[in-house]
Structures are given as structure tokens and as C-alpha cells.
C-alpha positions in Angstrom: -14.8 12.2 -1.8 -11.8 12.3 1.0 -9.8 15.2 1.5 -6.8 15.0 3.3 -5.4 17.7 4.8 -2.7 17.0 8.0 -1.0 13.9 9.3 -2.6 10.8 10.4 -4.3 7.7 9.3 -6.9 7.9 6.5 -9.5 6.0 4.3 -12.3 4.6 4.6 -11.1 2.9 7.5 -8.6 5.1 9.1 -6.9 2.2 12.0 -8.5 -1.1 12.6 -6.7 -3.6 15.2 -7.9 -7.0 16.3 -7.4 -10.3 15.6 -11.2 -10.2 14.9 -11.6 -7.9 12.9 -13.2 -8.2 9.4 -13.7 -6.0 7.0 -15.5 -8.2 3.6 -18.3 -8.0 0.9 -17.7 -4.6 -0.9 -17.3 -2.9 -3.8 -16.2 1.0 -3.5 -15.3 3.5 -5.9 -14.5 7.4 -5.3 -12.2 9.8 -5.6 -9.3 11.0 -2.5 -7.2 14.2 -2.8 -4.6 15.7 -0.2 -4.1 19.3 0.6 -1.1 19.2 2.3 0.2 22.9 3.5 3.6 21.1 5.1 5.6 17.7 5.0 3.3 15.5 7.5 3.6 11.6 8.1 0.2 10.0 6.1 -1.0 6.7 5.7 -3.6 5.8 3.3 -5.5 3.3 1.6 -9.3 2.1 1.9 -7.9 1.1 5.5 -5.3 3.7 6.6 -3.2 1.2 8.9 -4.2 -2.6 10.1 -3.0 -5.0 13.0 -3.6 -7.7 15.2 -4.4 -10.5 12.1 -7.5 -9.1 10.4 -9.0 -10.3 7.4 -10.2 -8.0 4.6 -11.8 -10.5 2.5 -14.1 -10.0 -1.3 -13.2 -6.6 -1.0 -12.9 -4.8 -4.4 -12.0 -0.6 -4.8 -11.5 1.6 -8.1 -11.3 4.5 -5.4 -8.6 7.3 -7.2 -6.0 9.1 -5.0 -4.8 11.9 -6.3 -1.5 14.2 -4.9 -3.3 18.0 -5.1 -0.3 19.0 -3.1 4.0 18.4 -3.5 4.5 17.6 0.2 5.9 14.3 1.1 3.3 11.4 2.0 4.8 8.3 4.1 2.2 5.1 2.5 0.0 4.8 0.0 -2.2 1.7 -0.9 -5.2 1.1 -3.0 -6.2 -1.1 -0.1 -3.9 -1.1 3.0 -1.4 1.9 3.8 0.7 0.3 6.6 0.1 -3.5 7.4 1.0 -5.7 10.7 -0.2 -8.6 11.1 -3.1 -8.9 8.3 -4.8 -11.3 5.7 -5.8 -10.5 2.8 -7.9 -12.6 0.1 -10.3 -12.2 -3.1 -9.9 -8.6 -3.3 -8.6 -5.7 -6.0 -7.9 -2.8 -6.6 -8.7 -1.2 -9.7 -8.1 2.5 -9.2 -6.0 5.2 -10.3 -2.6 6.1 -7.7 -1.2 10.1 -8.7 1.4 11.2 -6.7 2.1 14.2 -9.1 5.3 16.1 -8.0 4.9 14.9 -4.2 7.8 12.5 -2.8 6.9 9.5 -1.2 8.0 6.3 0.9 6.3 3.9 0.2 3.4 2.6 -2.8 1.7 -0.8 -3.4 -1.5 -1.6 -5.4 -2.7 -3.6 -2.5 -0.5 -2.5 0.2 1.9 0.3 0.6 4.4 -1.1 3.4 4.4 -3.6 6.1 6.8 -3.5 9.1 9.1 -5.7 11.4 8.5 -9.0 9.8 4.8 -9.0 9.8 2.6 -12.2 9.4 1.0 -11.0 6.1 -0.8 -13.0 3.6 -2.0 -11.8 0.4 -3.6 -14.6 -1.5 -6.5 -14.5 -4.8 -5.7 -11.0 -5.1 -5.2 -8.3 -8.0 -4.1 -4.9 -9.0 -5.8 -3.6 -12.3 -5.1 0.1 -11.6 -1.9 2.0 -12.4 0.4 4.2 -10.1 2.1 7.5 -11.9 5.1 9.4 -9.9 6.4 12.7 -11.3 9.2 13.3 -8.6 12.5 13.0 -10.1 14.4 13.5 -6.6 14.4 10.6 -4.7 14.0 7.0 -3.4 10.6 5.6 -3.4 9.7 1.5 -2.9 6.8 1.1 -5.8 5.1 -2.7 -6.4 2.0 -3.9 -7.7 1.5 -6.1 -4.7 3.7 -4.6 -1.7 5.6 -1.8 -2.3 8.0 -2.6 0.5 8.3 -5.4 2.9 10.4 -5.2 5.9 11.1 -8.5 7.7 13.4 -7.0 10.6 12.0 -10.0 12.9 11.2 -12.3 10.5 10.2 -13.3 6.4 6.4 -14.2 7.2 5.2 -12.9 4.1 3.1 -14.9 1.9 1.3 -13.7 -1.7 -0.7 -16.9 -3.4 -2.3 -16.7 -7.0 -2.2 -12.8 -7.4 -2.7 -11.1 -10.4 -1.1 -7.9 -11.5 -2.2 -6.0 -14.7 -0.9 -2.5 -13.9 0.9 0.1 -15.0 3.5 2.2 -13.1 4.8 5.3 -14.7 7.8 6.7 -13.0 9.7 10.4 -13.9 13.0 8.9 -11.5 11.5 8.7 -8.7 12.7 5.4 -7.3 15.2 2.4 -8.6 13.0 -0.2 -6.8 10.1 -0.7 -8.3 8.2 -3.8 -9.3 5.1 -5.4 -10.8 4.5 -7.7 -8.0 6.8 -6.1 -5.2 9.0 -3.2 -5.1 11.2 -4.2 -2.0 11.2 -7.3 0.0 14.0 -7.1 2.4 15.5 -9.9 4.7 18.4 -8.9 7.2 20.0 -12.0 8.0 20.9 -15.0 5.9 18.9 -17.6 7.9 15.7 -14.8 7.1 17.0 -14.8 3.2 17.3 -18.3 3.0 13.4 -19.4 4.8 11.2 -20.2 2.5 
């Protein structure tokens, strides 16, 4: 059991960085709840925030999050909140996302958002769980793989031979939402047109 309760980076792992890094070879279930008492910046997931070109790797959590609060939360991820650089293979997630009445930015099965044109591969990976969003006043980025994207610097993002069996229950909260991705945005043509 995790309880979150102010701003900063949570989960199992709360920031890993290094090209080095590993994290591989589990299985993880659980419950996490926040008890927010004022809009904070949060970032969760089994790893809060990863960098630097780290592999997580057979990696498989049914952890539940659960929104015990209305305040706003930035990322959410059954496995990553925020992503850099990062690889990502043979893994799921399986649990239950419930943001309840809370806004949000961003929400992904596997990862919630990743930032300035990250290298990011996602490959022999699935989302069995479901994500369910109560707040009707607002613009979240919701997807079964990534919920948002962002490839400022450059489109380096890769997803090979995922799976998604979800289910996303939304009460208005967001126009972008999608099984596999919720946003994947390019901001110049020769970025929309590489492959």
C-alpha cells in the first residue's frame, strides 16, 4: 500500500536515471491512493519518472491506483509516469487506474507522458487493466500505450507487437483518448512525415 500525500515522484521506484539502469524479473500487485489536501504536480507509476535509456524489462504489475482526493495529478501510468529516454519490453500492466472526480494531464496503461522527443521504445508489451475518469471539466491525454507523446525535438518513438485489451471509461473528461495512444504530437512536417 502507497499513499500519496504532496508533490513529487512516486512508486515503487520514485526517479531512476542511467543508461544502466535495469529494472526486470517481477511480478507486483497492490493497491496506491492519494490524499491530496491542494493541486500539487505528481508523477506516478511503478517507476515515478525514468531517463538516461533504462530498460524495464519482464516486468508485469496489477498494482490499483485509486484518486481518494479531487485535486489535480500531472501523470499517471500503470508502469512509467514521465518517460525520457527509456526501453521498455515483455511487460504489462494489468491493474485498475481511478481518477474519480480529480483532473488530470496525462494517463497511459504503460506510460503516462514522455517529453521533448524522447528515444522511447515500447515493444512485447500489454495493457489488460482499465482507466475510469469522472471529471467532466477538462482536457486530459488518455491511451492504452502512451497517453501523450511529445516529440518537440524529434518523433523517436517506437511501440512493436503491443497488446491492448482495456477499457477506458470517460464522464468528458478529455477528446483525446485512445486504445493504443491518446496523443502523439509532431511539430514540424519533416517530424510528421519520419517514419
Amino acid at each position: 500500500q502507497l499513499n500519496i500525500t504532496g508533490s513529487g515522484y512516486y512508486g515503487l521506484f520514485g526517479f531512476v536515471a542511467g543508461e544502466s539502469t535495469e529494472i526486470k524479473n517481477f511480478t507486483i500487485s497492490g493497491n496506491t491512493t492519494t490524499a491530496l489536501t491542494s493541486k500539487v504536480d505528481t508523477w506516478y507509476g511503478l517507476v515515478g519518472q525514468m531517463d538516461g535509456g533504462g530498460l524495464i524489462s519482464n516486468v508485469h504489475s496489477s498494482i490499483n491506483y485509486t484518486a481518494g482526493d479531487t485535486y489535480y495529478k500531472k501523470f499517471v501510468g500503470g508502469l512509467v509516469g514521465q518517460t525520457g529516454d527509456i526501453n521498455i519490453e515483455k511487460s504489462s500492466f494489468s491493474g485498475n487506474i481511478d481518477l474519480g472526480a480529480s483532473s488530470v494531464d496525462c494517463v497511459g496503461g504503460i506510460a503516462a507522458y514522455s517529453y521533448n522527443g524522447k528515444i522511447v521504445s515500447i515493444n512485447n508489451c500489454s495493457f489488460y487493466g482499465s482507466i475510469n475518469s469522472d471529471y467532466t471539466d477538462g482536457s486530459s491525454q488518455i491511451g492504452g500505450i502512451i497517453g501523450y507523446y511529445n516529440a518537440e525535438i524529434g518523433r523517436n518513438l517506437k511501440i512493436t507487437n503491443c497488446l491492448t485489451m482495456n477499457e477506458i471509461f470517460l464522464d468528458g473528461a478529455t477528446d483525446k483518448a485512445g486504445s493504443v495512444i491518446g496523443v502523439l504530437k509532431s511539430y514540424s512536417e519533416t517530424q510528421s512525415a519520419a517514419s
